[in-house]
N, C-alpha and C positions, 0 to 999 in steps of 0.2 A: 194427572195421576190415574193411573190402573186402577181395578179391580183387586186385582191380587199385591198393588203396590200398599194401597190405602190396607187390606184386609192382615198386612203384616205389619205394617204401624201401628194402628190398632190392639193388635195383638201384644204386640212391645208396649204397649205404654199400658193396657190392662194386666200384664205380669211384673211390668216397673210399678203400678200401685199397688198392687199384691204383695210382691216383696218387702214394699217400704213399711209394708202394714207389718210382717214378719221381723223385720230387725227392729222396728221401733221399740218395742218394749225392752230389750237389752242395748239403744244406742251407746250407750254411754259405757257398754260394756267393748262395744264393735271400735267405739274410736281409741279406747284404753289399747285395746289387742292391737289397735291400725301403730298408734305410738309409738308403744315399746316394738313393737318391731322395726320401727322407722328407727330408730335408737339402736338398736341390736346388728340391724343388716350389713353395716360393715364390716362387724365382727364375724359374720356369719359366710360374707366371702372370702376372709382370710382364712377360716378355718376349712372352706370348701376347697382350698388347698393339700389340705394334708387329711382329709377325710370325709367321707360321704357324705350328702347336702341332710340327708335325713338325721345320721349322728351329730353333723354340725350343730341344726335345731333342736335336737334333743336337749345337746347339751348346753347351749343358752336358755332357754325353754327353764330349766335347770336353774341354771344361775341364776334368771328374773326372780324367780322362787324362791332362792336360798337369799337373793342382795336386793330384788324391790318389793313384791309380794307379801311375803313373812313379813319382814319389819313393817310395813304398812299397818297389816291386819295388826301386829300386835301394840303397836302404837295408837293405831286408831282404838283396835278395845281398852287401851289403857286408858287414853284420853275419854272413853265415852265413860267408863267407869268413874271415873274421878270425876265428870260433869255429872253422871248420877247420883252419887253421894255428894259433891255439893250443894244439890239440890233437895235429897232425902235426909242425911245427916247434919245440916248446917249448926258446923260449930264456934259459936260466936266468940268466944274466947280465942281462939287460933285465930282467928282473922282482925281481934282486937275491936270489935264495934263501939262498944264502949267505948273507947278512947276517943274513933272516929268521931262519936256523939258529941263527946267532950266536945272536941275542936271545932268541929260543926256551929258548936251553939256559939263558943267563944268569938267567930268570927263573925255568925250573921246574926246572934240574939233569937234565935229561931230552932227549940225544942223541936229533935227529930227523931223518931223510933225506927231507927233503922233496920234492926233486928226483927219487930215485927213484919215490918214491911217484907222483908227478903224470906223468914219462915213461913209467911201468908203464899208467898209466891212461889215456893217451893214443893207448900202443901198442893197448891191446885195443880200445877204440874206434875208433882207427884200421882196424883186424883186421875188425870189425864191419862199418862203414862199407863196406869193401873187398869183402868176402863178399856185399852186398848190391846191389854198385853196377850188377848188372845191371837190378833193378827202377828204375833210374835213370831211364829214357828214357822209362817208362810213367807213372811218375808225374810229370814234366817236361809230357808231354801232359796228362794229366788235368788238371792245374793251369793249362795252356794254355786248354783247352776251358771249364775253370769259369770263367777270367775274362773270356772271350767271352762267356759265355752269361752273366755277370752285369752287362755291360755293354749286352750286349743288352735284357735285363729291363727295366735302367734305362731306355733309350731310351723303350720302350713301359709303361712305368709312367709315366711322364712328360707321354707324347705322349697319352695316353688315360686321364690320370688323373681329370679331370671327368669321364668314361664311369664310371669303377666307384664314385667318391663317387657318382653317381646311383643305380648299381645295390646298392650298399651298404644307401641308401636307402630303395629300393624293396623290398630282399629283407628285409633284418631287421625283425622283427617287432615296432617298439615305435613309438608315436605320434613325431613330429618334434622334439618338443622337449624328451621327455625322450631321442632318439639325441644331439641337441646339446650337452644336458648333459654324457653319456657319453663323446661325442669332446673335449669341451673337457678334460675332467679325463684321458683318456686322453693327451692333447695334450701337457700339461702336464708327465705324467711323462712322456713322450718327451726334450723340450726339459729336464726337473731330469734326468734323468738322464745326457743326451747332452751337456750343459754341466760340471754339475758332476759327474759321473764320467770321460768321457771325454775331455772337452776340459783340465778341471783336471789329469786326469794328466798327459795329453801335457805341459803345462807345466811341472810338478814334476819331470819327469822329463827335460826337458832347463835348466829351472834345475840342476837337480842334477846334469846333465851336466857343465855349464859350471862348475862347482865343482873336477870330478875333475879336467876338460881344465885347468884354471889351474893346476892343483898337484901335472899333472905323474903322474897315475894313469896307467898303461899302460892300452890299451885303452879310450881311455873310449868312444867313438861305440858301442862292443858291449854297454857298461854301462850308456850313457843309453838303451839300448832295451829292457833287464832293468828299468830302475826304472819306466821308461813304463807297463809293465807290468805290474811287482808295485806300482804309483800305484794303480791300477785297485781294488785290494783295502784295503778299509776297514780300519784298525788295525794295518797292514802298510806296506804303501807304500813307499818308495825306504829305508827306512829301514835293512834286511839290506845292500844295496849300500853306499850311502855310510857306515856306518859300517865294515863291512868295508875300507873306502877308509879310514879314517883308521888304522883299526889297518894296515894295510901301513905308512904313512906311516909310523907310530911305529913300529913293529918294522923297518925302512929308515933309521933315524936321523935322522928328519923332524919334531919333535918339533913345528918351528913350523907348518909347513905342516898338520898332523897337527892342531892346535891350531885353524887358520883352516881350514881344510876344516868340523871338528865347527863350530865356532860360527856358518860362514856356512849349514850345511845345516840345525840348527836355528832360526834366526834366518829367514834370506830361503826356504828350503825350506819349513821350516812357515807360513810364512806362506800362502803357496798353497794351504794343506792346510786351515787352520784359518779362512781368511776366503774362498775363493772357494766353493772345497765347500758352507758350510753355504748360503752364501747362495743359489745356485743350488738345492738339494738341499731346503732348508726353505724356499723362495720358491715353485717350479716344484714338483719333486715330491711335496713334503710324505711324505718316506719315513723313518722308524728305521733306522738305520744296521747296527740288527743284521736289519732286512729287507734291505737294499742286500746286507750280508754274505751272507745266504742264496739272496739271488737270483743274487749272484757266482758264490757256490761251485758252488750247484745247477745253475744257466745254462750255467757251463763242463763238468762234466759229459754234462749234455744234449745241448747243443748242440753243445759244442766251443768254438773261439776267438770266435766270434759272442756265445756264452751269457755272455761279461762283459756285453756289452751287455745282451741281452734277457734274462736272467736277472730283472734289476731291474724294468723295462718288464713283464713279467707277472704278477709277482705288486702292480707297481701298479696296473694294468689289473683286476686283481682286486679289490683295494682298492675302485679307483672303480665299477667294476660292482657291488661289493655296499650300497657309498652309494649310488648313482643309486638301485637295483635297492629299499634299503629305503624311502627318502623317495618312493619317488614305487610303492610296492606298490599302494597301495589305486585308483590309478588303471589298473593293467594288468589286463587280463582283461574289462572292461566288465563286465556283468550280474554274470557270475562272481565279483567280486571279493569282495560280500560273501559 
């Protein structure tokens, strides 16, 4: 290696760590925008049909905002709201603790203040919360600033997305038909995992909403966004929430409700679980569920709240790179190869 080979290597990888240092504090804002545009881009070539690529993105840009965006934000502040006041307002009456208590002692002989226990722990988090609330404003912004600039992204991921599928192209270094391979299978697990991990949750988790909300669980809209959530995780799933939900029922003197809760959450719950999942998952993905699990666990770690997502997404990306990568070996390298 040169002089000037080495002096431009160099130079690439001190601006590749630069950079990485610049997105890091918004990643989670970088792979949201990377997402929903992966989700939108079909859309966005049909409409570059019948209108300019910049109007096209305008106007899903648009829609994200008016159909994911919005109701997010205002679902998420409803939820944080309501997990605030159960924390600050705790009203023992509405949730029946007393009774709890009752049943409590009746089954195990063992006096239990439930009530203090939970306004004690309310209080200090409240205490917390309070102590902190000056970082309030700054993180208010930042979270401001990330969803602009993720909406932004999208715009221009959008507007100029046949720009970088060319230059994708042009820069990676493998013949055209084994990159189409690579993208198709990469594709694949985009679509297995953004269906049947993501979309299936969403579902299971507000079937299993509508479960709590009929029969009468306090809080459910706070609960259906816990189980949406812990859906996401393989071998888990709504299942700690809604059963939780029926033992309140029964220990509240609900035996029947208690009774139709369990049988409607495993019945029409797992269903969602047990027939959209695999089919999506072993149709599109083609992933081991104990890889899904690991790409969960690890993803969220990593990444953060993104990393449910891409957690899975990379290590199928890996998967497929190392197919592509083995069947098609003896063709890379040219001369080289033997």
């Amino acid at each position: 290696m040169n002089l000037s080979k080495g002096f431009v290597l160099a130079l690439i990888v001190a601006l590749l760590a630069l950079s990485i240092l610049l997105v890091q504090p918004f990643l989670q804002y970088v792979l949201g925008a990377v997402l929903l545009a992966y989700v939108l881009y079909p859309l966005q070539i049909r409409l570059e049909a019948h209108v300019s690529p910049a109007v096209a993105a305008l106007s899903l840009v648009s829609l994200a905002v008016a159909g994911f965006v919005a109701p997010f934000v205002v679902v998420l502040a409803t939820v944080a709201d309501r997990a605030d006041r159960l924390l600050r307002d705790f009203d023992t009456d509405s949730m029946q603790i007393g009774v709890i208590e009752s049943r409590i002692e009746e089954l195990t002989g063992q006096e239990i203040d439930v009530a203090s226990e939970l306004a004690g722990s309310g209080r200090e988090i409240g205490t917390i919360v309070f102590e902190r609330s000056t970082q309030a404003f700054g993180t208010i912004t930042f979270h401001l600033i990330g969803i602009a600039l993720a909406l932004f992204l999208v715009y221009y991921l959008l507007k100029d997305g046949d720009d970088l599928v060319d230059w994708l192209n042009q820069t990676v270094p493998l013949p055209g038909e084994i990159q189409r391979d690579l993208y198709t299978d990469i594709n694949n697990v985009m679509w297995g995992v953004l269906f049947g991990h993501v979309f299936v949750a969403v579902v299971q988790g507000v079937v299993a909403g509508v479960g709590l909300a009929v029969t009468g669980v306090p809080n459910a809209l706070f609960w259906t966004a816990v189980m949406i959530v812990l859906a996401m995780v393989p071998l888990v799933g709504a299942i700690p929430v809604w059963g939780g939900a029926v033992l309140y029922l029964y220990l509240t003197n609900e035996p029947l409700l208690a009774v139709g809760l369990f049988v409607y959450s495993v019945v029409v719950v797992g269903l969602t679980d047990d027939y959209l999942r695999p089919f999506a998952v072993d149709r599109y993905a083609k992933l081991n569920p104990a890889v899904i699990l690991l790409g969960i666990l690890g993803g969220a770690y990593a990444f953060g709240v993104m990393g449910l997502f891409f957690g899975p997404v990379v290590l199928g990306a890996l998967k497929a790179a190392l197919r592509v990568g083995l069947e098609n070996w003896s063709r890379l390298g040219g001369s080289d190869a033997g």
